[in-house]
C-alpha positions as CSV (number, residue, x, y, z in Angstrom):
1,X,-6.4,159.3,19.7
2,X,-8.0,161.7,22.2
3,X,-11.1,161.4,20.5
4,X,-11.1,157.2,20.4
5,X,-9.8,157.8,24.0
6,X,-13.5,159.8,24.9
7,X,-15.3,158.0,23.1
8,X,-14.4,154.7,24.7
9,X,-15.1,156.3,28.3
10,X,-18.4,157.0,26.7
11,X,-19.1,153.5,25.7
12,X,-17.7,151.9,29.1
13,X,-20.1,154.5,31.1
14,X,-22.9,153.0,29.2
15,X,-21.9,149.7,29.6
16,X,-21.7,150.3,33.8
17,X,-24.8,152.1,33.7
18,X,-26.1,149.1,32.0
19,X,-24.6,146.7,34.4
20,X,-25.8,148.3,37.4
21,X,-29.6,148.4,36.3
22,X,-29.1,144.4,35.7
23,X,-27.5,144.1,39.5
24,X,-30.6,146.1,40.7
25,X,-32.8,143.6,38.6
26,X,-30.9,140.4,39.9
27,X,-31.5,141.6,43.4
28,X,-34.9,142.6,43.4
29,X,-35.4,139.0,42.0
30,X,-33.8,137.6,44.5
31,X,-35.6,139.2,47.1
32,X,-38.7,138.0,45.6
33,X,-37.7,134.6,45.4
34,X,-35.8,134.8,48.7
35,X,-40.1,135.5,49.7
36,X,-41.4,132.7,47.4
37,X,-39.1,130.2,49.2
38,X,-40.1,131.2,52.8
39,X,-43.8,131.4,52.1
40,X,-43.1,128.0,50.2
41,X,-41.4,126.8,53.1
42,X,-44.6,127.9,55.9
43,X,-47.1,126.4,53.7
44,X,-44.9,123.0,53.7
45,X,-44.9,123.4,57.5
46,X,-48.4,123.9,57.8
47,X,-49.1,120.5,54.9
48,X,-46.8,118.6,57.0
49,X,-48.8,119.9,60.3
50,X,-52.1,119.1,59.2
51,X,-50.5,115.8,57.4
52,X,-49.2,114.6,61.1
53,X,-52.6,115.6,62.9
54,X,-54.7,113.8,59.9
55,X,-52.5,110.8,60.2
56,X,-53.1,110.3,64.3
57,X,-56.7,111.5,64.0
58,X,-57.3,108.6,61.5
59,X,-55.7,106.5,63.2
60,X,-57.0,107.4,66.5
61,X,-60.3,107.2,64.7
62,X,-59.9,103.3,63.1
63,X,-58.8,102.2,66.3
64,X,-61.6,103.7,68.1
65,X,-64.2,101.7,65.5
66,X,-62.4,98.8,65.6
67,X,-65.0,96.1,67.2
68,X,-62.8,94.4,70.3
69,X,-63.1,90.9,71.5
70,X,-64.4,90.9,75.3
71,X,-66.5,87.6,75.5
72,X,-70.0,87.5,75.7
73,X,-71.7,90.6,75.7
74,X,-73.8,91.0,78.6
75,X,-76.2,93.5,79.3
76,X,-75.9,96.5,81.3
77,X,-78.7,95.2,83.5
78,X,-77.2,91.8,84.5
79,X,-73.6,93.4,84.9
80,X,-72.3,92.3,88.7
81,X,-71.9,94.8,90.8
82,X,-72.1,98.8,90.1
83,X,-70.6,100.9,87.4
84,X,-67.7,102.4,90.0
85,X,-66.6,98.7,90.5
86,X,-65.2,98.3,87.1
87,X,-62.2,97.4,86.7
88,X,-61.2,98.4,83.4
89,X,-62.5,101.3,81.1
90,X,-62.2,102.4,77.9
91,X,-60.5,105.7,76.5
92,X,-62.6,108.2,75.2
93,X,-61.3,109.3,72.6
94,X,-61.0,113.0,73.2
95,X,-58.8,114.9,70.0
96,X,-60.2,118.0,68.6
97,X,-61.9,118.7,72.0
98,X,-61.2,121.6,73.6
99,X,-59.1,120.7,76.6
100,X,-62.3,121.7,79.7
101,X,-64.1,119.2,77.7
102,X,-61.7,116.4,77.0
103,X,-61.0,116.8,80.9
104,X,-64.7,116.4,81.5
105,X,-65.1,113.4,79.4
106,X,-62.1,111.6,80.8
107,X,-63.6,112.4,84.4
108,X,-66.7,110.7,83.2
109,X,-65.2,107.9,82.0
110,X,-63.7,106.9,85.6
111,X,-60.4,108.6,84.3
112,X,-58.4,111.5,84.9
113,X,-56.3,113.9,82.8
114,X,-52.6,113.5,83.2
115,X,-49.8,115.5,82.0
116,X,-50.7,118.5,79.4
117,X,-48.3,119.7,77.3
118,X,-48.7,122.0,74.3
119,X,-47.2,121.9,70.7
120,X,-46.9,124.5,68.2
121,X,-49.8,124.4,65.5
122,X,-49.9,125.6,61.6
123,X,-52.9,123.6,60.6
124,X,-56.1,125.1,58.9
125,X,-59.1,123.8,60.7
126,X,-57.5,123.1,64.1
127,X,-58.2,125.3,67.6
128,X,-55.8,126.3,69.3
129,X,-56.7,125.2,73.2
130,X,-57.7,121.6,71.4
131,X,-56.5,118.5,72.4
132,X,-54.1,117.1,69.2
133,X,-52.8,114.4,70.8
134,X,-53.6,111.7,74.0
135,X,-51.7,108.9,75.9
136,X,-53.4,106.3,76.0
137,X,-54.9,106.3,72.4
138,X,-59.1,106.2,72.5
139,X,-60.5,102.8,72.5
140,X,-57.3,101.4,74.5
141,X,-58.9,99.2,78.2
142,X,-57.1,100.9,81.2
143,X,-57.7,100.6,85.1
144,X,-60.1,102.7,86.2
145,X,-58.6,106.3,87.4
146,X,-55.6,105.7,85.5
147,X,-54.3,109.0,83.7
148,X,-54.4,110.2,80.2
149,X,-51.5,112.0,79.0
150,X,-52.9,115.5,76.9
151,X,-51.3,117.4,74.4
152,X,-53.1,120.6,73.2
153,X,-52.9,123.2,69.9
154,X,-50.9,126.3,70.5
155,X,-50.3,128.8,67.8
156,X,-47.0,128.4,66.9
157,X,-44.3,130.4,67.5
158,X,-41.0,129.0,66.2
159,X,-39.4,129.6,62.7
160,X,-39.1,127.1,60.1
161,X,-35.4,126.1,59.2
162,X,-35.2,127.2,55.8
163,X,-31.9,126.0,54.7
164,X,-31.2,124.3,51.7
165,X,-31.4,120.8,52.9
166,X,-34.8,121.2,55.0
167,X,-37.0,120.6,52.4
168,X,-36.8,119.2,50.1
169,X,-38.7,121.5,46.8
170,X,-38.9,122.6,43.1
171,X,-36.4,125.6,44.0
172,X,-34.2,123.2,45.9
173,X,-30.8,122.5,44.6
174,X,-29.6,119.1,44.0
C-alpha cells in the first residue's frame, strides 16, 4: 500500500509539474496576443484616421473642381470697380498646408483665419502643424474678410479604447 501510496505522489508531482509549464505557456500566449490586439487595435486607429482625412480631402477636393454657375464670365479687365470691392470670394482651399501658409493664403484671398483648433493625428503621410480640416469648405462664395475656421494635425496623444466592443475584428468575440 505504502508503495502504491509513493508512487501515486510521484505521478501527481508529474502531473502538476506538467500543469504548471502549460499555465506558463497559456500566459505567455496571452501576453502575446494581449500585444497582437493592441497593435491591431493602433493600426485600425491610424486606417480609420487616414480613412476620415482621405474622405474630407476628396471631398474637399471635388468640390473645389466642381465648375459653379455665376453668369457670364467676364474678364478681369472689364470687372467694375477694384479687386478690394468684391463682395464675395472664394475659399481657398487650404488642407495639407501648413498652418503659416494656409493663414497666408486665406489673407490673400480677402479672408482671415478664424478659430484653430488641433486634433490628434495617426495617419501616415500627414504633418503634424497641417491644416486637416477648414470651415467654410474650399470653393464655398463668402463675404469678403469673413473667417475660416482651422483645424490642424497634432501627434496624438490619447489611447485607443480597446475593449471588446470597440472594434470590431478577427480576434473579436461575437
Amino acid at each position: 500500500m505504502k508503495a502504491q501510496l509513493e508512487q501515486r505522489l510521484v505521478e501527481l508531482r508529474a502531473e502538476y509539474e506538467s500543469g504548471q509549464k502549460i499555465l506558463k505557456d497559456i500566459e505567455i500566449k496571452l501576453v502575446e496576443l494581449e500585444n497582437r490586439k493592441k497593435n491591431l487595435n493602433e493600426t485600425l486607429l491610424r486606417i480609420s484616421g487616414a480613412v476620415e482625412l482621405l474622405e474630407e480631402v476628396l471631398g474637399e477636393e471635388s468640390k473645389s473642381s466642381t465648375p459653379k454657375v455665376l453668369g457670364p464670365e467676364v474678364p478681369e479687365t472689364e470687372t467694375p470697380g477694384s479687386e478690394s470691392e468684391k463682395k464675395e470670394v472664394e475659399v481657398p482651399l487650404v488642407i495639407r498646408f501648413p498652418l503659416e501658409q494656409a493663414v497666408k493664403k486665406l489673407e490673400e484671398a480677402g479672408l482671415r483665419a478664424g478659430n484653430i483648433g488641433e486634433k490628434s493625428l495617426f495617419v501616415a503621410g500627414v504633418r503634424f502643424g497641417d491644416v486637416i480640416q477648414q470651415e467654410p469648405k474650399g470653393g464655398m462664395l463668402v463675404e469678403r474678410g469673413s473667417s475660416v475656421d482651422l483645424i490642424v494635425g497634432k501627434k496624438g496623444n490619447f489611447k485607443p479604447d480597446l475593449s471588446q466592443n470597440a472594434l470590431l475584428c478577427p480576434y473579436s468575440r461575437h
